[in-house]
C-alpha distance (Angstrom), angle and dihedral (degrees) to the residues before:
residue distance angle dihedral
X1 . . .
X2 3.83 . .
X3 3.81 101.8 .
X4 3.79 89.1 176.9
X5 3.80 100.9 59.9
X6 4.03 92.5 35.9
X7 3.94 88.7 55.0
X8 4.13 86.4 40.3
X9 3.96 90.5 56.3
X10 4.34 81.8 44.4
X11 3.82 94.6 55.3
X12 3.72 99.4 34.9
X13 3.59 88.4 52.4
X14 3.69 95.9 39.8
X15 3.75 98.1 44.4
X16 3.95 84.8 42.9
X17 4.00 91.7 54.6
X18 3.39 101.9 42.1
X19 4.07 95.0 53.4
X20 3.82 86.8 63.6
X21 4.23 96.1 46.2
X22 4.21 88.0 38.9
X23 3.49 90.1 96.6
X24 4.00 98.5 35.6
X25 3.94 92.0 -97.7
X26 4.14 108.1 145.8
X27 3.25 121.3 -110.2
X28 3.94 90.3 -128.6
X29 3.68 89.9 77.1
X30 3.77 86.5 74.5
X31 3.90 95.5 59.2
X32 3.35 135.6 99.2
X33 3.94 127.3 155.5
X34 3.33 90.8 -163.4
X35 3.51 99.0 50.1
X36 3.60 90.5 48.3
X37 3.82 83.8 67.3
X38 3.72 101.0 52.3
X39 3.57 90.2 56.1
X40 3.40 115.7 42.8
X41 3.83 89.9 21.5
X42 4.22 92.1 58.3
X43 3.84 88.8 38.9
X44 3.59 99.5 49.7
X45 3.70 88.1 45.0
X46 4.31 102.0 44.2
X47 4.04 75.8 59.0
X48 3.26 104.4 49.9
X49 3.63 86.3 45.2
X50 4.27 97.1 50.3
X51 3.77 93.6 36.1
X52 3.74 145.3 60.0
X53 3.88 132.1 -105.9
X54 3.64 86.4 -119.0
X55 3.60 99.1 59.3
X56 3.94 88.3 40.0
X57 3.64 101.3 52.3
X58 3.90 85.5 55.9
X59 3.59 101.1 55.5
X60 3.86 95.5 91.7
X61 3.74 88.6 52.9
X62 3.74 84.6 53.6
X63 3.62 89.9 56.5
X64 3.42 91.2 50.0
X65 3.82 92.0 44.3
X66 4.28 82.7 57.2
X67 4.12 96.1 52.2
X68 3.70 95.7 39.0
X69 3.92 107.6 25.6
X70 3.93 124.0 -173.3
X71 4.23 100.5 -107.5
X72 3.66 110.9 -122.3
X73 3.82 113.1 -163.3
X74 3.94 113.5 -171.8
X75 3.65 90.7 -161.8
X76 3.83 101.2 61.5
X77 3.86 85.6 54.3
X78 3.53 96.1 55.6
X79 3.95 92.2 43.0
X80 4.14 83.3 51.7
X81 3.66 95.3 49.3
X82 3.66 95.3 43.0
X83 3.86 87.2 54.5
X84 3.48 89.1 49.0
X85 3.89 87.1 57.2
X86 3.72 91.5 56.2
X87 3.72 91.9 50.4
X88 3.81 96.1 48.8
X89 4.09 93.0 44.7
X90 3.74 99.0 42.5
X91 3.94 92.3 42.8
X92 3.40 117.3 3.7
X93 3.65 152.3 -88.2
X94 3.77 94.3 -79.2
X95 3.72 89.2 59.7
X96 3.55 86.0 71.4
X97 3.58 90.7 78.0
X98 3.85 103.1 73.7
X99 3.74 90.0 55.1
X100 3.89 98.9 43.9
X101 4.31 83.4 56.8
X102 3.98 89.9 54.3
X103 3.93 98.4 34.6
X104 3.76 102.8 105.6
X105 4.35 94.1 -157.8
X106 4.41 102.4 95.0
X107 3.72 82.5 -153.8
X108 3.64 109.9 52.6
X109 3.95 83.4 39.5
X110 3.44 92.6 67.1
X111 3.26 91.9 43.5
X112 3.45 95.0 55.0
X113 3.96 90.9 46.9
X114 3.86 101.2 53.5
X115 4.09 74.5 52.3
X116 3.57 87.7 62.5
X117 3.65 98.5 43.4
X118 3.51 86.2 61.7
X119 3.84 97.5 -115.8
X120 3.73 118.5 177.6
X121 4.23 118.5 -105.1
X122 3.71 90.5 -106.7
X123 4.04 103.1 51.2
X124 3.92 85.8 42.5
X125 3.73 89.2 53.6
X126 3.78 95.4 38.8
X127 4.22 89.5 56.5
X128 3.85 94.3 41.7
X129 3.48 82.3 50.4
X130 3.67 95.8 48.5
X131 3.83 87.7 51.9
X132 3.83 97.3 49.3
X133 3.78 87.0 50.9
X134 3.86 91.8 45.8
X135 3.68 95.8 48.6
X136 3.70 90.0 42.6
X137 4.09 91.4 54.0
X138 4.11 93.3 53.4
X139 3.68 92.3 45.6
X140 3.78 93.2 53.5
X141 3.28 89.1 59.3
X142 3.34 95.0 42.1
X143 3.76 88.3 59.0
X144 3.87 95.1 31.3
X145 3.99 86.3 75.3
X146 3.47 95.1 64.6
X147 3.82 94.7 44.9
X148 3.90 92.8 53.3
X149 3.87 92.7 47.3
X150 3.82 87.8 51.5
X151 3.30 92.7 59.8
X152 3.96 95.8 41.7
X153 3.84 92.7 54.6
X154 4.09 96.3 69.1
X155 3.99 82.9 37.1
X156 3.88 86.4 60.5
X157 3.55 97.5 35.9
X158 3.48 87.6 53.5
X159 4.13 98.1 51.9
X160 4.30 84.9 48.2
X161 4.15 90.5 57.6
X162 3.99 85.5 46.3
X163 3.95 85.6 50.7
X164 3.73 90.3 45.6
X165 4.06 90.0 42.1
X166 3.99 87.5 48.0
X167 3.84 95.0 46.9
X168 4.09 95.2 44.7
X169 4.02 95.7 47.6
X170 4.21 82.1 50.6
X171 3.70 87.1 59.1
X172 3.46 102.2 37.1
X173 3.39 101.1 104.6
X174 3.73 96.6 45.7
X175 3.76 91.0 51.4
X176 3.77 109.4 15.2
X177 4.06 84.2 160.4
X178 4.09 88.0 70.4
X179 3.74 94.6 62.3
X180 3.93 95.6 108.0
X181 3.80 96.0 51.9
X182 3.60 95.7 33.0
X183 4.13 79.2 61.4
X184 3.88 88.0 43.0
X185 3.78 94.3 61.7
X186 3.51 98.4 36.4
X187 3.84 92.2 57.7
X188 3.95 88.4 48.1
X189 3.60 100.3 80.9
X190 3.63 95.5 49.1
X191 3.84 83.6 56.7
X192 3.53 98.1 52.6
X193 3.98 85.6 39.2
X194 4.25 83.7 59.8
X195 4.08 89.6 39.2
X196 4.12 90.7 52.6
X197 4.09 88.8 43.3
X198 3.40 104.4 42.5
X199 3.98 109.2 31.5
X200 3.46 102.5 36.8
X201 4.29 118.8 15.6
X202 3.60 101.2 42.1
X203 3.87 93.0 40.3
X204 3.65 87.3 54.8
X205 3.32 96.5 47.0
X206 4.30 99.5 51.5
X207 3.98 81.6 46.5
X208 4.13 87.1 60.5
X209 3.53 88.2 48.5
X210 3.83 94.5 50.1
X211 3.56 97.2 49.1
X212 3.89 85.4 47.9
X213 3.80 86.3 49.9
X214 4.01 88.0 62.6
X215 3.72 99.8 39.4
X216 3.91 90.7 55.4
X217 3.83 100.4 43.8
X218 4.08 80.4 54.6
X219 4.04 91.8 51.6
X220 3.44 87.3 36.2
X221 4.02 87.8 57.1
X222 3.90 93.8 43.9
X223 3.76 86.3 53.4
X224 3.97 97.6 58.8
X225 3.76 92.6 39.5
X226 3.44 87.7 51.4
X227 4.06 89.6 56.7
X228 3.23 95.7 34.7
X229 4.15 92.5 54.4
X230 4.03 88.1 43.1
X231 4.22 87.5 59.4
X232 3.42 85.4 45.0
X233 3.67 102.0 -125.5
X234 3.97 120.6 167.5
X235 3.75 122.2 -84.1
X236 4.06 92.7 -128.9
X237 4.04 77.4 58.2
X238 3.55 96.9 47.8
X239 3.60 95.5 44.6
X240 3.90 93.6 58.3
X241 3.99 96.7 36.6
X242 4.18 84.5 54.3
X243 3.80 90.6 46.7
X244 3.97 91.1 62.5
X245 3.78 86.9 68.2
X246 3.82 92.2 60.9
X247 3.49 115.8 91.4
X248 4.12 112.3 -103.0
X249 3.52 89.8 -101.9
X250 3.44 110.0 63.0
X251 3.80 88.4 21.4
X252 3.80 90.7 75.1
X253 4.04 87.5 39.7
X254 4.00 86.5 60.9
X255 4.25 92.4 46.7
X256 3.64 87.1 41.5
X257 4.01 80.9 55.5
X258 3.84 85.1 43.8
């Protein structure tokens, strides 16, 4: 589980709440049904309009995806592909085979498999390519969703304090006395409208993109071991040209390991 954006959500929230009670103000200031509506209603809607079911239907996955994200550890990938190297240059290429039918990564079993069909460098790095890029284009728009309703929920917020603007001028005269929580309300929708945006869609949204980070520095590791084991080049050599692709951080933890 991902303690770090749970307790996030916590002190956000918390921090959030307790600057409106710090000086005894009620919380039921900040509520308005109908505001509520506006919001989420026009948000929900704006992306149901711009987007397709299929990307929809996955957003609660995505969610999901955010709290309890799939742990991507560069490392292990380069310690797999340089034992892959030592299989393929102390046996041969074929030998390969056994270990791409127990490796449990799709992706660096395919790579390992056109290895064995004796593909060429270039076709091997034009598919892996072709992958990368693939996977790249559905998580963008996996991600892309969140963006876009970020940016509709202040939109919407905006349009309900216009309605509540519109509706207390109308009454003005009847109830000039009103003006101050006539203002109140109208102003609450393009807080929740900030709230919506800014605590929960956008953070979402950069969390996709880090765990997409992660998952394509690993492909992007599998690919280059895969070339470099195809031209043959030692595993001592492979190790360290695979390490440059960690960040400096944990590339001097894994040479202090060395």
């Amino acid at each position: 589980m991902n303690i770090v954006s749970i307790l996030g959500y916590i002190v956000g929230l918390g921090l959030i709440i307790y600057g409106i009670i710090e000086n005894g103000d009620p919380l039921s200031n900040f509520w308005s049904a109908s505001s509520v509506m506006i919001v989420i209603g026009g948000t929900v809607g704006a992306v149901m309009i711009g987007y397709p079911w299929k990307i929809i239907k996955n957003m609660p996955k995505m969610i999901f995806m955010m709290l309890k994200p799939k742990k991507y550890k560069p490392e292990k990938y380069i310690e797999q592909m340089v034992e892959y190297a030592k299989i393929a240059r102390t046996k041969s290429l074929l030998a390969l085979e056994d270990s791409a039918n127990t490796c449990p990564d799709p992706f660096m079993k395919s790579s390992l498999m056109l290895i064995v069909d004796a593909n060429d460098s270039e076709r091997v790095k034009a598919m892996l390519d072709d992958a990368i890029n693939f996977m790249c284009d559905r998580h963008e728009e996996n991600w892309s969703i969140w963006e876009k309703a970020s940016s509709l929920a202040p939109a919407f917020g905006m349009i309900g304090t216009l309605i509540g603007l519109i509706n207390m001028l109308a009454n003005l005269q009847e109830n000039p006395d009103g003006l101050g929580a006539g203002m109140s309300v109208a102003l609450i929708t393009t807080f929740y409208g900030c709230i919506l945006a800014n605590v929960f869609l956008t953070p979402v949204a950069n969390r996709l993109k880090a765990i997409h980070s992660e998952e394509v520095l690993c492909m992007e590791i599998v690919k280059e071991g895969s070339l470099a084991i195809i031209s043959g080049a030692n595993p001592r050599y492979i190790q360290e040209k695979l390490e440059f692709m960690l960040p400096k951080k944990k590339e001097g933890k894994e040479k202090s390991k060395n």
